[in-house]
C-alpha positions as CSV (number, residue, x, y, z in Angstrom):
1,X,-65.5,-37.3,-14.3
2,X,-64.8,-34.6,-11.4
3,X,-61.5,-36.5,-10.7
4,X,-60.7,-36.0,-14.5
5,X,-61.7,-32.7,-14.5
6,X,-59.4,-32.0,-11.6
7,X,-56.4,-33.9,-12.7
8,X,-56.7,-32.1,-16.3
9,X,-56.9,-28.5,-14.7
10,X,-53.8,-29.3,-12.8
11,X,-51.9,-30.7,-15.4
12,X,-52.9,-27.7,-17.4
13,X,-51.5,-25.4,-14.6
14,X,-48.8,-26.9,-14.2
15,X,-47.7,-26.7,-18.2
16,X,-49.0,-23.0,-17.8
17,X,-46.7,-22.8,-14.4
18,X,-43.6,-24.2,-17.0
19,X,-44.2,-22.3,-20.1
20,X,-44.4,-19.0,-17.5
21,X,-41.1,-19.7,-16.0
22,X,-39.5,-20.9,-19.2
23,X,-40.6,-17.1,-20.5
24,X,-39.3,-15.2,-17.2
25,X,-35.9,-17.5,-18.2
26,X,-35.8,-16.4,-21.5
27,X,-36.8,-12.4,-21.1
28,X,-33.7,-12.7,-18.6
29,X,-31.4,-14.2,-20.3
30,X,-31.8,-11.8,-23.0
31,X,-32.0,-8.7,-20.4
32,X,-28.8,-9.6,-19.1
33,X,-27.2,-10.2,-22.1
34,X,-28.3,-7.0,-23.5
35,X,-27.2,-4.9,-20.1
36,X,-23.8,-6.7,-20.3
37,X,-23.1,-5.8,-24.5
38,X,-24.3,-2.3,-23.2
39,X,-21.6,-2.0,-20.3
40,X,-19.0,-3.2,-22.4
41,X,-20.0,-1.1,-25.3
42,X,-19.8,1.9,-22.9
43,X,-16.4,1.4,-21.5
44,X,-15.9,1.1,-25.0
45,X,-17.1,4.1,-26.6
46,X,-16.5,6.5,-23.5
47,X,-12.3,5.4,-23.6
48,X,-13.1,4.2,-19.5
49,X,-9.7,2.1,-20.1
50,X,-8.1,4.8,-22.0
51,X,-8.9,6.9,-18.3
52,X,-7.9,4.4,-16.4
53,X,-4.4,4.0,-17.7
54,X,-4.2,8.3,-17.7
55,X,-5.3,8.5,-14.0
56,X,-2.7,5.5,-13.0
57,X,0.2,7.7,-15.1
58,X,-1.0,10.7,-13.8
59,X,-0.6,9.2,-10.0
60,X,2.8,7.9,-11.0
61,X,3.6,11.7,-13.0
62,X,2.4,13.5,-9.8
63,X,4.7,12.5,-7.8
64,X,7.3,13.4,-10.6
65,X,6.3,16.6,-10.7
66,X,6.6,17.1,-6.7
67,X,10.0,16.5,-7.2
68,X,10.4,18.7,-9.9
69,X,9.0,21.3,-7.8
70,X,10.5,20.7,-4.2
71,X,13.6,20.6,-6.2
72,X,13.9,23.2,-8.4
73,X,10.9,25.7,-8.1
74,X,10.4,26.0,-4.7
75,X,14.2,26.8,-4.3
76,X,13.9,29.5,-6.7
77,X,10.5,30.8,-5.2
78,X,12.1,31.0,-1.7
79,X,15.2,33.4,-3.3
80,X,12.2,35.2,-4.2
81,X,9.7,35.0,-1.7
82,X,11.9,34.6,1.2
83,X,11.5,31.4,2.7
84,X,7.9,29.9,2.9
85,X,8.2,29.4,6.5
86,X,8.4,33.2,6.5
87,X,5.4,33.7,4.0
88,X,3.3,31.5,5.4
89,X,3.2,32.5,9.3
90,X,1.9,35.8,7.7
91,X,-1.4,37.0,9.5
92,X,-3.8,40.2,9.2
93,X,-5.7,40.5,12.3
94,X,-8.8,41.9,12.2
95,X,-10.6,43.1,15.2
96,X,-14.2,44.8,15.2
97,X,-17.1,45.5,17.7
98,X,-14.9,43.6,20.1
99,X,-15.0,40.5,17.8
100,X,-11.4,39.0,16.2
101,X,-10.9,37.1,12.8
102,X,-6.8,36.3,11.7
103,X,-6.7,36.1,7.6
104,X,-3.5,33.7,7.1
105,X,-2.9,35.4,3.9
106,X,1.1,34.3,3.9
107,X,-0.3,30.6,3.5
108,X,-2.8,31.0,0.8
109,X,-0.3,33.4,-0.8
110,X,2.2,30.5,-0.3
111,X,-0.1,27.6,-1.9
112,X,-1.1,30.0,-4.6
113,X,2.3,30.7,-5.6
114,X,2.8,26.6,-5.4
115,X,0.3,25.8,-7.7
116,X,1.0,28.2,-10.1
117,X,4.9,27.3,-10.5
118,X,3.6,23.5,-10.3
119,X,0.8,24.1,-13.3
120,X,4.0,26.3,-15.2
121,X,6.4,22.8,-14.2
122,X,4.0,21.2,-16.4
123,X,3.5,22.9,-19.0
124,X,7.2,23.4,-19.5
125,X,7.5,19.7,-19.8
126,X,4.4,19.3,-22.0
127,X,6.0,21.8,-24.4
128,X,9.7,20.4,-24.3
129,X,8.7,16.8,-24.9
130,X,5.9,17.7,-27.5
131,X,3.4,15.9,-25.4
132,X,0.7,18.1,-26.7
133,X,1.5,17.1,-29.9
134,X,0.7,13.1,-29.4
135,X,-3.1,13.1,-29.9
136,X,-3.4,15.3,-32.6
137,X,-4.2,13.4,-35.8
138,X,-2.3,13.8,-39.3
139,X,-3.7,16.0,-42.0
């Protein structure tokens, strides 16, 4: 009768052992499933593709617009300016209570100047080939 006992208890255990993993299967089956509808639904609703594609024409467009601007702005800023070799070798030394700092002003001037006739670059061509007017819908 012991024997039985024994041999029913671990048959038992083991059908409790089967239905448990058979569960832990099932509750991740389903937690998978619903973490991968989830990622996709985010790249779907949060336009991660629609980056993607900007960021890879924007790399391509950057190096467009360096062109643009080693071409025809910086030419026209260095008629201005002078030449950016003479801007940017520029210094104010500073010397106080025996201590010495140089401020390259000339070069941040210089960069400065860069970026702001690279961001107008832009927005010229934005304006001149309507691209502003691409994403805004029809009333």
């Amino acid at each position: 009768m012991a024997k039985k006992d024994d041999s029913e208890r671990a048959a038992n255990a083991k059908e409790r052992a089967r239905a448990r993993a058979a569960a832990a299967r099932r509750r991740a089956a389903r937690l998978s499933k619903g973490h991968t509808s989830g990622f996709v639904e985010f790249i779907r609703d949060k336009g991660i593709v629609a980056l993607a594609v900007g960021l890879a024409i924007g790399t391509v467009a950057s190096g467009t617009v360096q062109t643009i601007v080693q071409g025809f702005v910086s030419p026209v800023v260095q008629f201005v300016v002078g030449t950016h070799k003479t801007l940017e070798v520029q210094v104010w030394h500073l010397e106080l209570w025996g201590r010495t700092a140089d401020f390259k002003w000339g070069a941040a001037l210089s960069s400065l100047i860069t970026l702001t006739m690279t961001i107008y670059v832009i927005y010229l061509l934005v304006k001149i080939f309507r691209l502003d007017k691409l994403n805004k819908p029809k009333d």
